[in-house]
C-alpha positions in Angstrom: 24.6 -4.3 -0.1 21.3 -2.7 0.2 18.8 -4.4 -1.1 15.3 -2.7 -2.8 11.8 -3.5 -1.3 9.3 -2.7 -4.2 6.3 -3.4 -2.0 4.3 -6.0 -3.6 4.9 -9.0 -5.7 5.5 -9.8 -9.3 5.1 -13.3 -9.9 4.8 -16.3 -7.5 7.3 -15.9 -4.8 9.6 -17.1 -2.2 10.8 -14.8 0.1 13.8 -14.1 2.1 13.8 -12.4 5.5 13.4 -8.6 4.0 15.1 -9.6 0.8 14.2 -9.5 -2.4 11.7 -12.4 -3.5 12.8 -15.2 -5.8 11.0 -16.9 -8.4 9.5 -20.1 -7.4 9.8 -23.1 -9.5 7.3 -25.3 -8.5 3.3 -24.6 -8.5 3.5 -24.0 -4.5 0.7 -21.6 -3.5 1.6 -18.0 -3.2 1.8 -16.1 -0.9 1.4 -12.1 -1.2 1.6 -9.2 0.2 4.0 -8.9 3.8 2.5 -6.5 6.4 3.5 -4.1 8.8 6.6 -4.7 10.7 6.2 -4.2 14.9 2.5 -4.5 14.3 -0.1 -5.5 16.2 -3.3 -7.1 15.3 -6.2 -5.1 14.6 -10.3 -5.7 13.4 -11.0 -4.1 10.0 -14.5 -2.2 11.8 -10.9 -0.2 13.3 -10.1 1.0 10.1 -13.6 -0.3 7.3 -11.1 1.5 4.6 -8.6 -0.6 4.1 -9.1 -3.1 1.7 -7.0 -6.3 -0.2 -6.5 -6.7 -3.5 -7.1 -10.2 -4.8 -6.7 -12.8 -7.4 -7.0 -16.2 -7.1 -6.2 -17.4 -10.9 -3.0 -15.7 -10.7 -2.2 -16.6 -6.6 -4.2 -19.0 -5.7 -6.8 -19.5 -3.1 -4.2 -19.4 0.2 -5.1 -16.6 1.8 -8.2 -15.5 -0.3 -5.8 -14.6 -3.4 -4.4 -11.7 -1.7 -1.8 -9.8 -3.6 -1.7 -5.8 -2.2 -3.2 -3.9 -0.1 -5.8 -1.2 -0.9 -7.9 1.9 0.5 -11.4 2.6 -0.5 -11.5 6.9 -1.1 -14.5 6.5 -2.4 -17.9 4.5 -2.7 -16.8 2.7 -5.8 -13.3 4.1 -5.7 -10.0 2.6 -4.2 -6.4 3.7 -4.7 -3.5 1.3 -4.4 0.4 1.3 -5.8 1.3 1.5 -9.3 3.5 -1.4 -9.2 0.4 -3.6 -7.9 -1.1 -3.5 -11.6 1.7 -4.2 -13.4 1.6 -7.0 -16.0 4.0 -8.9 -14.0 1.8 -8.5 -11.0 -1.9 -9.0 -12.7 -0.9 -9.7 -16.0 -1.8 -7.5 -19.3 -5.4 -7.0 -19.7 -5.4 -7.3 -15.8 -6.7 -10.7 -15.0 -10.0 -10.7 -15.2 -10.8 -11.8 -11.7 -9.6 -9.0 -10.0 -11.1 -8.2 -6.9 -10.9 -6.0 -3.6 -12.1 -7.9 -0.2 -13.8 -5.4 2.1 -14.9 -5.9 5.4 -12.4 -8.8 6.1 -10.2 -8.7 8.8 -9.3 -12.6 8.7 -8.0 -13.5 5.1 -9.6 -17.3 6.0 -12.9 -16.1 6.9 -16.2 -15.3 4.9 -16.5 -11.8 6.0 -17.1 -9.1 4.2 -17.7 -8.9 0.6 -15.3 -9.3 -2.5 -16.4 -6.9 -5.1 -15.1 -7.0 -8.9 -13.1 -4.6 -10.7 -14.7 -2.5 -13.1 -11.7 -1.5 -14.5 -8.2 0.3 -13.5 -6.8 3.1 -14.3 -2.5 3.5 -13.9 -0.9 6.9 -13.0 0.8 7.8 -17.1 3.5 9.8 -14.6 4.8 7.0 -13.0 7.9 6.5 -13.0 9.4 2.3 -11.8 13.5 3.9 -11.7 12.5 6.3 -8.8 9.2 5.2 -8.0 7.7 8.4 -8.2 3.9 8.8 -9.1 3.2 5.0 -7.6 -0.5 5.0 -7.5 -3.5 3.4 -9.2 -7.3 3.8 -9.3 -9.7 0.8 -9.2 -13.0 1.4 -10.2 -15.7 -1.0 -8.4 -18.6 -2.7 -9.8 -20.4 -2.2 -7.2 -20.5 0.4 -4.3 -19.4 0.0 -0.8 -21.1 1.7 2.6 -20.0 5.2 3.0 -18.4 4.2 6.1 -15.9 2.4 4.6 -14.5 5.9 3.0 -11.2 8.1 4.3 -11.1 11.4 3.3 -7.8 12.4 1.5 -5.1 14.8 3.0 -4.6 17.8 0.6 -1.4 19.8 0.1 -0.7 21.9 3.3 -2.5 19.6 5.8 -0.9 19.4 9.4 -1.5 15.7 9.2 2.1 15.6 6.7 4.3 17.7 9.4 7.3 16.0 10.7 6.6 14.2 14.3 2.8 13.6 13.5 1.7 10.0 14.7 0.6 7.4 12.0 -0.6 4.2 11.0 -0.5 1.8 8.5 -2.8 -1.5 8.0 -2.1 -4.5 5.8 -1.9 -8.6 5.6 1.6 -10.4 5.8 4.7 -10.6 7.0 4.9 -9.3 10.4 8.5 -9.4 11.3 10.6 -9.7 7.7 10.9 -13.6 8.3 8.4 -14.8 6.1 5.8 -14.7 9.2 2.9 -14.3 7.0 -0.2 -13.2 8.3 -3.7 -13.8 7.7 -5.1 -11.6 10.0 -5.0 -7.6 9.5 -2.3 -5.8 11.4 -1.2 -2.3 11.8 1.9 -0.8 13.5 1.6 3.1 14.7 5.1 5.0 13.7 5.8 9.0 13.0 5.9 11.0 9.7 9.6 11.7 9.6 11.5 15.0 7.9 11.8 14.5 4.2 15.9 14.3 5.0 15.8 11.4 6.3 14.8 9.7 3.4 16.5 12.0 1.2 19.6 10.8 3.3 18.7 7.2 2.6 17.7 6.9 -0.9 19.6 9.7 -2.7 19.5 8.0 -6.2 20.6 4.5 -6.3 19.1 1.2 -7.4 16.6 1.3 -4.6 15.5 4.2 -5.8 14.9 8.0 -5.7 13.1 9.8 -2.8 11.2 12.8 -4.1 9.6 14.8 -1.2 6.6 16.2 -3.9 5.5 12.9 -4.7 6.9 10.6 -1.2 6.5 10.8 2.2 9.2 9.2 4.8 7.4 7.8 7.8 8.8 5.5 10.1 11.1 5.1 13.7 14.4 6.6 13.9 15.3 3.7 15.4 13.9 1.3 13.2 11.6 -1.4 14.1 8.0 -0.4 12.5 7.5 -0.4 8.9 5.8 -1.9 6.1 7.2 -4.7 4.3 7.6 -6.6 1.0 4.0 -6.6 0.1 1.8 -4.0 1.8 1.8 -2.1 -1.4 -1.1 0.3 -1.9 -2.0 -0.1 1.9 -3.2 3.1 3.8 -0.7 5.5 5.9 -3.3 7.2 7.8 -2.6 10.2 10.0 -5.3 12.4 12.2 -8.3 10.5 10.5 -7.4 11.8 6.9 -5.1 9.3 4.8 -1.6 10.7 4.0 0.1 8.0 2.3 0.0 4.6 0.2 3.0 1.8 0.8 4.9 2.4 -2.3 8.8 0.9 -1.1 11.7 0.8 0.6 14.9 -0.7 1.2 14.8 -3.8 3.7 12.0 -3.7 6.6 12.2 -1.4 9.5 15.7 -1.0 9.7 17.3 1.6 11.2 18.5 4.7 8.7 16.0 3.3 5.9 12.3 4.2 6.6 9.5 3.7 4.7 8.6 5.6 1.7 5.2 6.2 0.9 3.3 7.9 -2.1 2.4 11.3 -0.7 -1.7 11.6 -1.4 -1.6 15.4 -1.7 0.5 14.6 -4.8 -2.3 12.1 -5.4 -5.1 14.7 -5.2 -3.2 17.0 -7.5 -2.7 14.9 -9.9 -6.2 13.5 -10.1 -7.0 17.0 -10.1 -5.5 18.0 -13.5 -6.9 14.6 -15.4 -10.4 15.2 -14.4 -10.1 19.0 -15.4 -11.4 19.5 -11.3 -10.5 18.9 -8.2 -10.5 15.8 -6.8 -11.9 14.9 -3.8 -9.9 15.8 -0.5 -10.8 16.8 3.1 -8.3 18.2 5.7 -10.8 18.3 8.4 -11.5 14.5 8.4 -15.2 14.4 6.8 -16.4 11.7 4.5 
């Protein structure tokens, strides 16, 4: 039976090699967000754009309160998954210690800075039966150094064809067995032809690929994904970022890649609720 990997968590978990997490009954710390699969450890100066999401009223203080992953698009902006602010996840108001660590590579450590949420603002089009339209915007109360920006891949981009090499970052799991890490990983994989996810996740209970809104990335062959967790985590792919973990079904198995939320999809929709265009680069400037 297949089983659906939503990429973050809802409430305090337990978690099952790449299975679906189960409520804990006891007050045991939490721990959040799983990370790449077939990863390798990386330092954040690598990649100053990828950011965790934190809370420690809701998840404790083991592992700085980490819950998602994040990726800073803009000075005061950062874009993560949908399903990260939902009131399962951060309760409803969010809770008001909601944070995004910056600049951290090791969860343990005082690196970095943690910088409040101003507020949070949830894609209306999303949709949690396909997982289509599974983004967020967190507004900082503070800004961060311009370094610590990617600039967004726009509809037509060559960083989206089929073949192109990517990566994604994020704290966790790093092989599906409850491995958690405290450290930042990444794991390099391909974009791969919107079939293959098509093939995978036609319309079930794991959900519906839609090639407008998703991206498939991955190995043929299985081996490198993100895992439970990782959600809102950057998919970056010649410089520009191309993707956000969004879900999936198990963790780097072969026939089920990762599906991402595709960021020109992002872009476009940001575009028509600001009236504008929003902010994108297909040439890899800040």
């Amino acid at each position: 039976m297949r089983r659906r990997i939503a990429r973050a968590l809802a409430r305090p978990l337990v978690m099952a090699a790449a299975a679906t997490a189960i409520p804990l009954v006891t007050a045991a710390p939490v721990v959040a967000d799983s990370v790449v699969v077939g990863g390798f450890p990386v330092d954040v100066s690598t990649s100053p754009w990828t950011v965790a999401l934190s809370s420690r009223d809701r998840f404790g203080g083991t592992r700085a309160g980490q819950f998602c992953g994040g990726v800073a698009v803009g000075r005061t902006t950062v874009l993560t998954a949908a399903h990260c602010m939902g009131r399962d996840v951060v309760g409803a108001p969010p809770t008001s210690d909601l944070k995004v660590i910056s600049g951290r590579t090791d969860l343990l450590s005082t690196e970095g800075k943690e910088v409040p949420v101003r507020s949070t603002w949830v894609n209306p089009h999303y949709d949690p039966t396909t997982n289509g339209g599974d983004f967020a915007v967190l507004t900082l109360s503070e800004p961060l150094p311009s370094s610590a920006v990617i600039p967004m891949a726009g509809a037509g981009d060559p960083a989206y064809a089929p073949g192109t090499g990517a990566t994604v970052y994020g704290w966790g799991d790093t092989n599906g067995t409850a491995a958690y890490a405290h450290h930042l990983y990444a794991a390099q994989m391909h974009v791969l032809p919107d079939a293959d996810c098509e093939h995978a996740y036609p319309g079930t209970s794991d959900g519906t690929y839609l090639k407008q809104s998703m991206l498939c990335a991955g190995e043929k062959a299985g081996g490198k994904d993100a895992c439970q967790g990782d959600s809102g985590g950057p998919l970056v792919a010649k410089g520009r970022l191309i993707g956000l973990v969004s879900w999936g079904s198990g963790c780097g198995r072969p026939g089920d890649p990762g599906v991402y939320t595709r960021l020109s999809d992002v872009v476009r929709t940001l575009g028509e609720q600001t009236g504008g265009t929003a902010r994108r680069s297909s040439a890899g400037g800040a």
